[in-house]
Structures are given as structure tokens and as C-alpha cells.
N, C-alpha and C positions, 0 to 999 in steps of 0.2 A: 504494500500500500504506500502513497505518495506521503512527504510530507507533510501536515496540514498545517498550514501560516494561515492566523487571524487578521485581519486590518482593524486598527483598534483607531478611537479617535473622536474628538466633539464633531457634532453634525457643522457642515459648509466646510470641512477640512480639508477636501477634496479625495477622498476614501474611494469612494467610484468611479469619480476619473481616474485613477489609479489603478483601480483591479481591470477597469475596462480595456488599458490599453496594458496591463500586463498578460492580459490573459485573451484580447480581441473578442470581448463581450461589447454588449448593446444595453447595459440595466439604465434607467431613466435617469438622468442627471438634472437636478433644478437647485434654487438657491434659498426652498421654502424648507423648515425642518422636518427632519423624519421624513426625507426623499425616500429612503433606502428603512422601507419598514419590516422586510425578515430579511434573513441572511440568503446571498449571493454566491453560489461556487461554482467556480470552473479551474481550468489547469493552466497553470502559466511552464515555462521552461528556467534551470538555471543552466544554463552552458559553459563548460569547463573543456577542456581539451582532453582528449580521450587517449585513455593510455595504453592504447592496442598498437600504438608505435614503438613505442619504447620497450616493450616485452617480444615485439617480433611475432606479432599472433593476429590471424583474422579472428575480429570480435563478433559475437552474436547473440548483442543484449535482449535478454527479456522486460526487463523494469524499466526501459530507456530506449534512445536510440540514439546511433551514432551517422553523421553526417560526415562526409568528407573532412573526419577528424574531428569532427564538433561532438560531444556528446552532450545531450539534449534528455537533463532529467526532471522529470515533472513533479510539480509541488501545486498541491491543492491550496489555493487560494478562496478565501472566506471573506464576502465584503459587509461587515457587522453593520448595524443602524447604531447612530450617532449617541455617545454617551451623554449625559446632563447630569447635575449635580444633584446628589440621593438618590443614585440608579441602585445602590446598595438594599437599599429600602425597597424594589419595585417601580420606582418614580419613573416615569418614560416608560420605554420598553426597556428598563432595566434587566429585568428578572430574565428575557428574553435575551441578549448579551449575553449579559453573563454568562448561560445556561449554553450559551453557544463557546464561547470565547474560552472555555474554560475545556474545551477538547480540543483544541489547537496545540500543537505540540511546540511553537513560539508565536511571537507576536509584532507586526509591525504596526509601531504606535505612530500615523499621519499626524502632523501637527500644520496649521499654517503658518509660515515660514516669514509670508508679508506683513503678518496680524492683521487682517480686513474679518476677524470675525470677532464677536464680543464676548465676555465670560458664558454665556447660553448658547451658544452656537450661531448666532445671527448674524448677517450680514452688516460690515460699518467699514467705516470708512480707513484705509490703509493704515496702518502703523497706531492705530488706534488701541488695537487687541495686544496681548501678551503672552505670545507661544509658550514662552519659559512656565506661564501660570496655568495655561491650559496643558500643557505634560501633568504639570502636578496635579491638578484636579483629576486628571482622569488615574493615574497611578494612585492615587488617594480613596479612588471609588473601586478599584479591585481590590487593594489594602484592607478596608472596611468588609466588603464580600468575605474577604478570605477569614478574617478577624468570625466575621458575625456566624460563620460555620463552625467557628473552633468555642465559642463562647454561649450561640446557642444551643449548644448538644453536649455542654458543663456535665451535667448532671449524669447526662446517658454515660459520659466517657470517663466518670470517675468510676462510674460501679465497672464497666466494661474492664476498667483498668485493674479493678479490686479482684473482680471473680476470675478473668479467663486469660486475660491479654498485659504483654508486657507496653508499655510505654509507644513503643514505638510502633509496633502493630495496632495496637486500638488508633495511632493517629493515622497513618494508611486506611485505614480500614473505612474513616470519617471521610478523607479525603480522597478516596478511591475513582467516586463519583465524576470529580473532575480530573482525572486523570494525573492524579499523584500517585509517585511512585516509593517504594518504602526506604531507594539512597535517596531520595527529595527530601524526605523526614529526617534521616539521620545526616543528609550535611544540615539542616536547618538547623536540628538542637545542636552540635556543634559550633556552627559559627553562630551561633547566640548565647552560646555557653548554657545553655537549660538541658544540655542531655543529662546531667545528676541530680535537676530537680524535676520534685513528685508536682504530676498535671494540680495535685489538689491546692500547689502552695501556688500555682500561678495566678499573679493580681494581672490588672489590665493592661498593665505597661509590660507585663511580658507575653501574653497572647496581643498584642501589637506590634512588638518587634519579631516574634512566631512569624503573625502574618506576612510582615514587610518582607522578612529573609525568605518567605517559601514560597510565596508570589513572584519572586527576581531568579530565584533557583529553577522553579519547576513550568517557567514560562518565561524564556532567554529573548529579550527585546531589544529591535532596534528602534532608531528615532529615525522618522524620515521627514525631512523640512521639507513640505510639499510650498510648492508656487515660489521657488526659487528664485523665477524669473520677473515677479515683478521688482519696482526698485524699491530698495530698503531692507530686502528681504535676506540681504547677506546678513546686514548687524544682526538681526535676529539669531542667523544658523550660530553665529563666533558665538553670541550669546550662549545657545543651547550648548554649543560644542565645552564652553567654559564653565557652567553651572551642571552638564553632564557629564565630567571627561571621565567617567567610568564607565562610559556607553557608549556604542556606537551613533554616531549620529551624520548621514548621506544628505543632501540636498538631491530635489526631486523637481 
């Protein structure tokens, strides 16, 4: 099976121009919110150079194909509806996101690049909007999602812990659903240093750095500064490349 990449992002980000011309779809593009009101898939290509040269072998891929040296592998591309603030909660078509995003095996986070959109997603006037602020919103509302899974099922996951399951298995076991895995759990309590504390003594401040560290582990994101092209739009990218330099971050 292909790999499945989310497009994650505030609506007018340009999400759909983006899968459409990565993948040579037709989904509806407008500049009203909640264009893009269920999720979008088709196959885009990544192409890398094909190493049936260098081994001295005729190739004869199943999972791929190979062009006059070009190999040409396909990655299922997901064009999600536009996040808003307390999509955590259901708000928008949060719960619908989510529920999607959260089987992607990485994430590219669209952000607009010119800031022609407002803290809501709307249309305004260039350089007006705050990409820096809109990354953070929207990494803040999967932060929360992942938080409010681990916090509301408290109760279920201490008995869970008490009777049958060690630690780290009752938290796979929670987070299954979305497609976590049980090294996603164990680097998390590591690098948050909570693998030798018991779930019962966790206050909030540590199923929120849980959340933050297994949201960034179990779902590998790029930034893409979409509308590069208009002016202004570079300050922005330096911007995001400075305030994110532990991320990848491409202009588009």
C-alpha cells in the first residue's frame, strides 16, 4: 500500500490547489470557507532515480514504476477540509479531520506564505494574516485532540493499567485507533522523561507535553509556504524557517 500524506491547514491556505496539481485532480476550488467539505484522495508520484543502474539488473517493479531511469513511487495524497479554532471540541468539521488526519502516516501542514488570510481562515488583505500564528493554531488543535484522548479515557486507562496491561501497552492500545504505534509510545515517554512515572500520578502538564511529543513522533510534518509567489511572501517563509528551524519548511 502507498504512503498516505495528509494536507493539513486553515481553510483559503491553498490545500486544493495543491493536491490538484500534485496529483492532476479537478476538486472545486473557491475562496468561500469549507470549499473542501470531506476528504479528497488521489495518487500523486515522488520520483527519485532508480537504482537498477547501479546494480547492473533489469528492474520489474510491482509497487512503482520505473521510466527511463525515473522511478515513479506513489503516495496517496488526502486533501482534508480547512481547520478553525476548537476543531478539538467538534467545532467545524473538526471531529471529521481529525478522524481522517489521524490515519495518515505524515502530514503536510499548507500554511499561506503571503498572509492574505485572517486568524479564521478568510480572505484579507496581503500581509495582513500571520502564517507563523496560523502553524501554531492549527499544531495546537491536534495537540489538544491528542491531549483530550489521553485525559478523557483517565479512568478506563488506570484500571486497564491496574488489572491486565503494562504502561505502555494500555497507551497503544488507546491510541491504536489513530494509528499509533507501540515504538510511538515508548520514544514518547522517553523523551518526556515519564516512562518511570505511574499514568495515575500524571497532572495536566504532563499528558500535555505526552500529547505534544506523540503528535510530532507519530505524525512527521512538513511546512509548506504555499503562494510563495506573491510579494512579501518571502519574509514570511525566513520567518517560519526561523521560528521553525527544527522543521522542515519548502516554499510552494
Amino acid at each position: 500500500m502507498p504512503i498516505k500524506i495528509g494536507l493539513i491547514g486553515k481553510t483559503n491556505t491553498g490545500k486544493t490547489t495543491f493536491f490538484n496539481s500534485a496529483t492532476l485532480s479537478s476538486d472545486e476550488i473557491s475562496t468561500y470557507p469549507f470549499t473542501t467539505k470531506k476528504p479528497s484522495i488521489s495518487i500523486g508520484y515522488a520520483i527519485t532515480l532508480c537504482v537498477h543502474p547501479e546494480f547492473g539488473v533489469n528492474d520489474n517493479p510491482r509497487n512503482s514504476k520505473c521510466t527511463d531511469g525515473w522511478r515513479y513511487i506513489p503516495i496517496e495524497l488526502i486533501d482534508l477540509p480547512g481547520l478553525i479554532k476548537d476543531a478539538w471540541k467538534g467545532k467545524g468539521l473538526g471531529n471529521q479531520f481529525l478522524a481522517i488526519a489521524s490515519q495518515s502516516d505524515a502530514l503536510l501542514h499548507i500554511v499561506d506564505a503571503s498572509g492574505s488570510i485572517d486568524s479564521t481562515g478568510r480572505i484579507t488583505e496581503v500581509g495582513d494574516g500571520d502564517p507563523v500564528s496560523d502553524f501554531a493554531d492549527i499544531e495546537e488543535e491536534l495537540t489538544l485532540w491528542y491531549q483530550k484522548i489521553l485525559e478523557g479515557n483517565r479512568e478506563k486507562l488506570q484500571k486497564t493499567i491496574k488489572s491486565e496491561a503494562d504502561q505502555v501497552t494500555a497507551f497503544t492500545e488507546l491510541y491504536q485507533g489513530i494509528g499509533i504505534k507501540q515504538s510511538h509510545i515508548k520514544e514518547t515517554l522517553k523523551t518526556t522523561n515519564l516512562e518511570d512515572k505511574s499514568f495515575e500520578n500524571f497532572d495536566v502538564q504532563d499528558s500535555k507535553k505526552f500529547a505534544v511529543c506523540l503528535r510530532k513522533i507519530s505524525k512527521p510534518t512538513l511546512i509548506v509556504a504555499n503562494k510563495i509567489d506573491i510579494p512579501g511572501a518571502d519574509k514570511n517563509f525566513q520567518r517560519l524557517r526561523e521560528r521553525y528551524n527544527d522543521m522542515i519548511v519548502v516554499p510552494a
